[in-house]
FIKOLZA-1660 file (N, C-alpha, C; in steps of 0.1 Angstrom, whole numbers, plus 5000, padded with zeros to 4 digits):
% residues 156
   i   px   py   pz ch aa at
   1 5008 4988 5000  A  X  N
   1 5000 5000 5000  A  X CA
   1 5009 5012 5000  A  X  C
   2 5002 5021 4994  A  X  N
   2 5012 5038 4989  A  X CA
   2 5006 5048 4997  A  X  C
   3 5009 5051 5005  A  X  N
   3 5000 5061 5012  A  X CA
   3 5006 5078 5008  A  X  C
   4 5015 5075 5001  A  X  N
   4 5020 5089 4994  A  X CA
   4 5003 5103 4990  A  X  C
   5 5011 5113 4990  A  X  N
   5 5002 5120 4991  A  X CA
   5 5003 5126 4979  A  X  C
   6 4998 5128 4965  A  X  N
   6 4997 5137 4953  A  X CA
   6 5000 5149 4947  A  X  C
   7 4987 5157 4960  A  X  N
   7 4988 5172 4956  A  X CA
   7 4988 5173 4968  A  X  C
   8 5002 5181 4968  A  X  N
   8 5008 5187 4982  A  X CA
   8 5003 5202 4988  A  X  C
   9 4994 5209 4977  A  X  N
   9 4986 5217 4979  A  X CA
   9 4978 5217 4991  A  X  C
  10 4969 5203 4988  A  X  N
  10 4958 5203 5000  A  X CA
  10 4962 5199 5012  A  X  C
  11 4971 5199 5018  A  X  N
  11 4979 5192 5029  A  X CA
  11 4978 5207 5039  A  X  C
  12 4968 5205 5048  A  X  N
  12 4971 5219 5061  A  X CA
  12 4983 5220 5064  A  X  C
  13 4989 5233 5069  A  X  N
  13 5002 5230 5076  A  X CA
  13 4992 5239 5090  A  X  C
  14 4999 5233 5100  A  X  N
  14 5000 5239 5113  A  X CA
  14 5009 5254 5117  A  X  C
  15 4999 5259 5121  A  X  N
  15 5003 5273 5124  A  X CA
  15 5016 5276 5135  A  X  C
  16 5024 5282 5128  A  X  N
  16 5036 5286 5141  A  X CA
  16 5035 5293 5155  A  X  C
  17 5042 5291 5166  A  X  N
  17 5041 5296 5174  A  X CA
  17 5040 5312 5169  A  X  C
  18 5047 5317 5165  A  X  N
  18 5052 5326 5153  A  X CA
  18 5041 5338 5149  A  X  C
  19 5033 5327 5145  A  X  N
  19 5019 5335 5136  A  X CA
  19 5012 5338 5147  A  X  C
  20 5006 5331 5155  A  X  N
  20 5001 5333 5164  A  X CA
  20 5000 5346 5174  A  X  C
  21 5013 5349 5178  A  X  N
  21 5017 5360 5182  A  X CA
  21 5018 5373 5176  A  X  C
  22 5018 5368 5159  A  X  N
  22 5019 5381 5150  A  X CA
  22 5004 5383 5153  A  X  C
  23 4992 5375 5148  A  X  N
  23 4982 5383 5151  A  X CA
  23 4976 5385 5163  A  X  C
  24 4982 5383 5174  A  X  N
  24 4977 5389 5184  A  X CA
  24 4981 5399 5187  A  X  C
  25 4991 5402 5182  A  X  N
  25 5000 5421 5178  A  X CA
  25 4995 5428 5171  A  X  C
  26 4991 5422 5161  A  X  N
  26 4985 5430 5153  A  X CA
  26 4968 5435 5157  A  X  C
  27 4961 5427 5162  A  X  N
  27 4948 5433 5168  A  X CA
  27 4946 5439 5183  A  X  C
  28 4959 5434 5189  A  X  N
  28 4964 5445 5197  A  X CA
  28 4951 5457 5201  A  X  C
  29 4956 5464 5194  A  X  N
  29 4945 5481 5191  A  X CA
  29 4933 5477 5192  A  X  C
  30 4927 5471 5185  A  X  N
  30 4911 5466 5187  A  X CA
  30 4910 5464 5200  A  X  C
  31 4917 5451 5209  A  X  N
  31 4910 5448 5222  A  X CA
  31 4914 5459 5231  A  X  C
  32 4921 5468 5227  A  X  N
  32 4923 5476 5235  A  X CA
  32 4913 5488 5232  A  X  C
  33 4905 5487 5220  A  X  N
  33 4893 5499 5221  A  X CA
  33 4885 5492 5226  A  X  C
  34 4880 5485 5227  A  X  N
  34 4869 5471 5231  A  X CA
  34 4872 5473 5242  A  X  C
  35 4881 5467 5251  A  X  N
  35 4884 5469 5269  A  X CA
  35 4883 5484 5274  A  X  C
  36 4881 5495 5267  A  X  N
  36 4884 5511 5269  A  X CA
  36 4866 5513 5270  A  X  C
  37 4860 5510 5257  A  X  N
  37 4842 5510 5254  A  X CA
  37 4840 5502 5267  A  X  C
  38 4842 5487 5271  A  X  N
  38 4837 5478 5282  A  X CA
  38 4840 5491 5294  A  X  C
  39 4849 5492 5297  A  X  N
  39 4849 5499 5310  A  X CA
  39 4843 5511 5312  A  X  C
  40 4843 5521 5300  A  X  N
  40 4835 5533 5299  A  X CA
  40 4815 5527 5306  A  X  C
  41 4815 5517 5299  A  X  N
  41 4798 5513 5305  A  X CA
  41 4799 5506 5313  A  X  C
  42 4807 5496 5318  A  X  N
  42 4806 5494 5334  A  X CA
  42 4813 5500 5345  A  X  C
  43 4819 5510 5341  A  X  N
  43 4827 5518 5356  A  X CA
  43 4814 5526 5363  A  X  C
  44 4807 5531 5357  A  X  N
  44 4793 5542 5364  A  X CA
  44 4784 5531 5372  A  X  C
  45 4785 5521 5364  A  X  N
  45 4778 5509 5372  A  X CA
  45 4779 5505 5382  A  X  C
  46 4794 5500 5385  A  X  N
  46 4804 5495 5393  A  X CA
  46 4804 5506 5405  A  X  C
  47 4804 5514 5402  A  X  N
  47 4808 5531 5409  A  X CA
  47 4794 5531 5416  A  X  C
  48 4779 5527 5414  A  X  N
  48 4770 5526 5420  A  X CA
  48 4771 5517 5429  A  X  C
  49 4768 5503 5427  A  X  N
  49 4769 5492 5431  A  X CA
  49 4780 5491 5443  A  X  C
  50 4787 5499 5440  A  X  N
  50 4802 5500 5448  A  X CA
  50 4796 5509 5461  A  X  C
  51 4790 5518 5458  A  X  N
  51 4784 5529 5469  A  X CA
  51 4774 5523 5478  A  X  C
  52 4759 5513 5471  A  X  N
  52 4751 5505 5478  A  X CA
  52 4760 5495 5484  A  X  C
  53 4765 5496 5483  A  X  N
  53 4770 5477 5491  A  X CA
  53 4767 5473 5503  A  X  C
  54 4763 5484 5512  A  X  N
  54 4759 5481 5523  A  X CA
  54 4743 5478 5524  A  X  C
  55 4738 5483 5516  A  X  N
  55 4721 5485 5510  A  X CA
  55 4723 5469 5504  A  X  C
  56 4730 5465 5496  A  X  N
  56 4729 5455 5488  A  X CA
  56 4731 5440 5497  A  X  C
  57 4736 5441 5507  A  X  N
  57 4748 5429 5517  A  X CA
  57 4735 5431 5530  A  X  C
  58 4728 5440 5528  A  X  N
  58 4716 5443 5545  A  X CA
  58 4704 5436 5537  A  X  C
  59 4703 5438 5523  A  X  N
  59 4688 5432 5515  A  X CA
  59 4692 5418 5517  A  X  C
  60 4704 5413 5512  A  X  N
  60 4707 5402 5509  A  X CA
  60 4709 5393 5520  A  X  C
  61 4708 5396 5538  A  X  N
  61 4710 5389 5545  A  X CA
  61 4693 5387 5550  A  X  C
  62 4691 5402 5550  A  X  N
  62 4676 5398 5551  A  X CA
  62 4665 5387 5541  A  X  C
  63 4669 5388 5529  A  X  N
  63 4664 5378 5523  A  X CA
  63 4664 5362 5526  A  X  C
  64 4678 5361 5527  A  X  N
  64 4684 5348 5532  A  X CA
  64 4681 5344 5548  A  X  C
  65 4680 5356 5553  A  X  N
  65 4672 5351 5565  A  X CA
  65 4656 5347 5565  A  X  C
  66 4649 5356 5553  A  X  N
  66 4633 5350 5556  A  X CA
  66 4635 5341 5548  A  X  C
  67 4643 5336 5536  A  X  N
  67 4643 5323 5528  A  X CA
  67 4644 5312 5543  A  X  C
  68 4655 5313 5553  A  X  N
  68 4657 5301 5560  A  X CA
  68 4646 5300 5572  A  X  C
  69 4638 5312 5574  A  X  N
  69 4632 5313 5585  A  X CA
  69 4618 5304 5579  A  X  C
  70 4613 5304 5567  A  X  N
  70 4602 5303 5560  A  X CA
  70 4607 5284 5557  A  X  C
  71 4621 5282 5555  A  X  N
  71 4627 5261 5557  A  X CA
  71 4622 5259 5570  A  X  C
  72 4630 5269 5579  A  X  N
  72 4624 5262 5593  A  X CA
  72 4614 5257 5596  A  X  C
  73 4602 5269 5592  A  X  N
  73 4594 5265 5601  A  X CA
  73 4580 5254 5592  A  X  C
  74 4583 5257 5574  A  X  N
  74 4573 5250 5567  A  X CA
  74 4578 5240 5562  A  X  C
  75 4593 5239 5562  A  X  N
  75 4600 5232 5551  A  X CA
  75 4599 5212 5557  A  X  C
  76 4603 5204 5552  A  X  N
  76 4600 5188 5550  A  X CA
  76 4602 5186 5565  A  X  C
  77 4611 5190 5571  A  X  N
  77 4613 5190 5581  A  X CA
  77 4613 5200 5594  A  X  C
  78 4599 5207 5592  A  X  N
  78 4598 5218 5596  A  X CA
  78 4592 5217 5611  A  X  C
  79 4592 5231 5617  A  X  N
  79 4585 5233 5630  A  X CA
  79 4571 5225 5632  A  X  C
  80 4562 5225 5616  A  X  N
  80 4551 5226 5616  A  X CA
  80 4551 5213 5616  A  X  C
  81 4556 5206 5610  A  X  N
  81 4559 5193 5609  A  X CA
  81 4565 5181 5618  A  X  C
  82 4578 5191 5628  A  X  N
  82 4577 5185 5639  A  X CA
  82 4567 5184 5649  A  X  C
  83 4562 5192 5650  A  X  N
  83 4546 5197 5661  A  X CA
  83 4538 5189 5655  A  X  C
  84 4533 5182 5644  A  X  N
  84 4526 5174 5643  A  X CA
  84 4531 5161 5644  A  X  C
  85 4542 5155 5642  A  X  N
  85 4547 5145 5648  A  X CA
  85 4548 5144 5662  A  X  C
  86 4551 5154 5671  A  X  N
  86 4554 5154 5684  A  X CA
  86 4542 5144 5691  A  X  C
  87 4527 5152 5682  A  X  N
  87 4511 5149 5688  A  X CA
  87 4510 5133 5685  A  X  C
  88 4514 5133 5676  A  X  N
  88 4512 5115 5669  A  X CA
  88 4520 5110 5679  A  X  C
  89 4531 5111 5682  A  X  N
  89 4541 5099 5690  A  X CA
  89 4533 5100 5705  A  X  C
  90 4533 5113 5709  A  X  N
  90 4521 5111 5724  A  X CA
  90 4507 5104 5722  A  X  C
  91 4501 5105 5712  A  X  N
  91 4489 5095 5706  A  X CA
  91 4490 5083 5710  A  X  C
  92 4503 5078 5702  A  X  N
  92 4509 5064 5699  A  X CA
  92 4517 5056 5714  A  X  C
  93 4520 5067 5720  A  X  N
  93 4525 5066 5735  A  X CA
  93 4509 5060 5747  A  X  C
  94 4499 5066 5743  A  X  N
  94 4491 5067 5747  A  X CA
  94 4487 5048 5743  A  X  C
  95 4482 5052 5731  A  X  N
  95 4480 5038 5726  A  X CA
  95 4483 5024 5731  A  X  C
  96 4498 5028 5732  A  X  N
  96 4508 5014 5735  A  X CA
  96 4503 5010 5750  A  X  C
  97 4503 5023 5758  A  X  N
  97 4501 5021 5775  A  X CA
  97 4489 5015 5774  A  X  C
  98 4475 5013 5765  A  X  N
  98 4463 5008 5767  A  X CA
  98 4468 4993 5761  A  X  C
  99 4469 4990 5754  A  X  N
  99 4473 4975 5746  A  X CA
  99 4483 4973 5759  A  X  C
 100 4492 4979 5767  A  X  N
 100 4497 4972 5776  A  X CA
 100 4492 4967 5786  A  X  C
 101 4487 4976 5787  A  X  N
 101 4474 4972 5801  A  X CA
 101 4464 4959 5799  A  X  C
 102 4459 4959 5787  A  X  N
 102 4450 4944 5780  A  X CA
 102 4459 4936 5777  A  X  C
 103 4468 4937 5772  A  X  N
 103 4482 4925 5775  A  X CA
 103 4482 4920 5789  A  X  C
 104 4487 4928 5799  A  X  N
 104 4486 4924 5814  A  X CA
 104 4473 4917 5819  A  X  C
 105 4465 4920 5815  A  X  N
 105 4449 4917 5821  A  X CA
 105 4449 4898 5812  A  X  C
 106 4451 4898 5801  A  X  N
 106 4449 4884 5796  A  X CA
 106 4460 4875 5801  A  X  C
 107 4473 4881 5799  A  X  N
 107 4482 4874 5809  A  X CA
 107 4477 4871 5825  A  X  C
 108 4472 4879 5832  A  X  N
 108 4466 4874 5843  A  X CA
 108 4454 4864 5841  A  X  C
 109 4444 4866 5833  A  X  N
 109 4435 4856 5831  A  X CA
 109 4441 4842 5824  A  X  C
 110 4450 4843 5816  A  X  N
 110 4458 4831 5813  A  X CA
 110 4463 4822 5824  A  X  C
 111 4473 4834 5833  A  X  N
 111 4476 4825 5844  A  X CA
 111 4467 4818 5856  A  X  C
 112 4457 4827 5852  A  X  N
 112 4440 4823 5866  A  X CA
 112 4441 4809 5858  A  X  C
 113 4439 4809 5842  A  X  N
 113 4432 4793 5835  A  X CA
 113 4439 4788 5840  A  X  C
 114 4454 4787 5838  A  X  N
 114 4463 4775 5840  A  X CA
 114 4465 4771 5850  A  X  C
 115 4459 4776 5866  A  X  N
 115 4465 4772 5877  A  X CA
 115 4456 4772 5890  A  X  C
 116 4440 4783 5889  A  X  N
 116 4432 4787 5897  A  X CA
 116 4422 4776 5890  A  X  C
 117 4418 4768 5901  A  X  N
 117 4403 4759 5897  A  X CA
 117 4391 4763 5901  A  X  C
 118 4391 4774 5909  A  X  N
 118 4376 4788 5905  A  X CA
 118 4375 4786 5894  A  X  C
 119 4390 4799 5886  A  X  N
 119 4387 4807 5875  A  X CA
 119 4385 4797 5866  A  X  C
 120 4388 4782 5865  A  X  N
 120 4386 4775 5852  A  X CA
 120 4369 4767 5855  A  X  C
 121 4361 4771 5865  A  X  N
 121 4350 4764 5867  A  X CA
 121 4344 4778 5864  A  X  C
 122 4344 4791 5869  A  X  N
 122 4338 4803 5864  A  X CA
 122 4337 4798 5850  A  X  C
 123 4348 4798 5842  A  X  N
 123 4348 4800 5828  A  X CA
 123 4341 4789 5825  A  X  C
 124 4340 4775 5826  A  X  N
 124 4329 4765 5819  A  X CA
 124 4317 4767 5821  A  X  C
 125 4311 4775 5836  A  X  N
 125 4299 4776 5837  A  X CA
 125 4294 4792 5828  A  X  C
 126 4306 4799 5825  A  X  N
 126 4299 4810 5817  A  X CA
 126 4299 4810 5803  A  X  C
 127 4312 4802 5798  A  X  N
 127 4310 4805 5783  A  X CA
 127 4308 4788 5778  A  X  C
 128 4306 4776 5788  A  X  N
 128 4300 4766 5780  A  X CA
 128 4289 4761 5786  A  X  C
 129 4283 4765 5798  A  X  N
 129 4272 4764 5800  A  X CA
 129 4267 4750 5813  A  X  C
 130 4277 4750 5817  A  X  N
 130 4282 4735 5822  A  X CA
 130 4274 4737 5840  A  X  C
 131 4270 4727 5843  A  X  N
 131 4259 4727 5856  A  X CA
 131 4268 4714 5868  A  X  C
 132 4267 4719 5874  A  X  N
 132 4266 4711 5886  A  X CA
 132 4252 4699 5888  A  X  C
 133 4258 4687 5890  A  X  N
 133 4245 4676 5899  A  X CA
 133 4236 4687 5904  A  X  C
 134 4219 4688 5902  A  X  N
 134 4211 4695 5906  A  X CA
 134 4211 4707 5908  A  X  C
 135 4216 4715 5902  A  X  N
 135 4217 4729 5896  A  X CA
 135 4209 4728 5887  A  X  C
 136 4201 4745 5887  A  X  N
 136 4188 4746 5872  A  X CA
 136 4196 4761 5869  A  X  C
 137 4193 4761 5857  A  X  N
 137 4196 4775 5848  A  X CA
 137 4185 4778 5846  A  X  C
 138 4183 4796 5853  A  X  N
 138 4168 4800 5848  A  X CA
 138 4174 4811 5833  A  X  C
 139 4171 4810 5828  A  X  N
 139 4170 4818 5813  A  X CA
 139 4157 4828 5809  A  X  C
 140 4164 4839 5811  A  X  N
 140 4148 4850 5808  A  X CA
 140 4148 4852 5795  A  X  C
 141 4129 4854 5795  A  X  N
 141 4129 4853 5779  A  X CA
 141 4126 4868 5773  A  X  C
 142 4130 4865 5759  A  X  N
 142 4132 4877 5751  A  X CA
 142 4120 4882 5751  A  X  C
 143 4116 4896 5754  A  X  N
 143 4104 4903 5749  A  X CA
 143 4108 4903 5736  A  X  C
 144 4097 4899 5724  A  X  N
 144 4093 4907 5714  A  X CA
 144 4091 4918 5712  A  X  C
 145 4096 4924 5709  A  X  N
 145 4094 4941 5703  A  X CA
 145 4086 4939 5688  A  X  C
 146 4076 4941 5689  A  X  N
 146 4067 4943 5675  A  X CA
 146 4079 4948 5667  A  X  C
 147 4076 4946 5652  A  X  N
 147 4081 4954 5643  A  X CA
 147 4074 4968 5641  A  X  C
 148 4082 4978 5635  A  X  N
 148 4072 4989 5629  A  X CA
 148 4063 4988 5616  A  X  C
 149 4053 4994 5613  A  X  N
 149 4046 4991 5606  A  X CA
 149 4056 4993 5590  A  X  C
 150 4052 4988 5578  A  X  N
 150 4061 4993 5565  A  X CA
 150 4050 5005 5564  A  X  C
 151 4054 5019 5564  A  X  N
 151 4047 5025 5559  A  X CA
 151 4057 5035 5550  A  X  C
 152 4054 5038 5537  A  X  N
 152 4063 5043 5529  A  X CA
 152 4058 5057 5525  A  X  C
 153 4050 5064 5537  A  X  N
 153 4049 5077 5533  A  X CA
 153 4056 5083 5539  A  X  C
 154 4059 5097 5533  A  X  N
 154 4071 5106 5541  A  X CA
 154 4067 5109 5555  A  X  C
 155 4077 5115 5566  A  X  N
 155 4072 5117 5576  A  X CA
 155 4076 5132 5578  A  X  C
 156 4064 5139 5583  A  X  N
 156 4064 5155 5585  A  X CA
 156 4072 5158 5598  A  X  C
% end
């Protein structure tokens, strides 16, 4: 394979350190009217802004303070948001002490079943219905309560 090149015309050459430096001497003058125009319009600016600075640094702390004051107290983790979690965990504190208490209470009737022969003769004669030799169960009977009549007109 020939990898020779033809026409030596189209071949870029790379610019000299050389060149580089000539045209930045030569436009020279330009950036220096250009940097003369720039500062003519922002020195009166500057010259203002330079004078407020204390106006500008007093707005800017007060802002940043109602920006952080306004995180505090609304923001994901805010005042408002702690204060309502605070209520829920005393809720939930609340809660737990009642389930502990009916925890304790079944554990004591657990241990009445397993060991007191009252509590396990209470419990057959109440929830299975269980009698002693010559013992009678009296059983009261249900009153009927009439139904109401169907009556489907409106009522005044």
């Amino acid at each position: 394979m020939d990898f020779r090149v033809k026409d030596s015309s189209r071949i870029r050459r790379f610019p000299s350190p050389h060149d580089g430096l000539r045209a930045m001497a030569e436009r020279a003058p330009q950036a220096e009217a250009l940097a003369a125009s720039w500062v003519g319009i922002f020195r009166p600016l500057a010259a203002r802004v330079y004078s407020l600075r204390r106006r500008i640094a007093t707005i800017t702390v007060a802002v940043i303070t109602g920006l952080l004051f306004v995180h505090v107290m609304f923001g994901v983790n805010g005042m408002i948001v702690y204060k309502q979690k605070r209520i829920e965990y005393k809720s939930l504190q609340k809660r737990i002490a009642l389930e502990q208490k009916e925890n304790d209470l079944y554990a004591q009737r657990i241990q009445g079943l397993q060991t007191d022969e009252k509590a396990i003769e209470k419990e057959a004669r109440e929830q299975l219905r269980y009698l002693r030799p010559g013992e009678y169960v009296y059983v009261p009977s249900v009153a009927a309560t009439p139904a109401p009549p169907a009556n489907h007109s409106a009522k005044k």
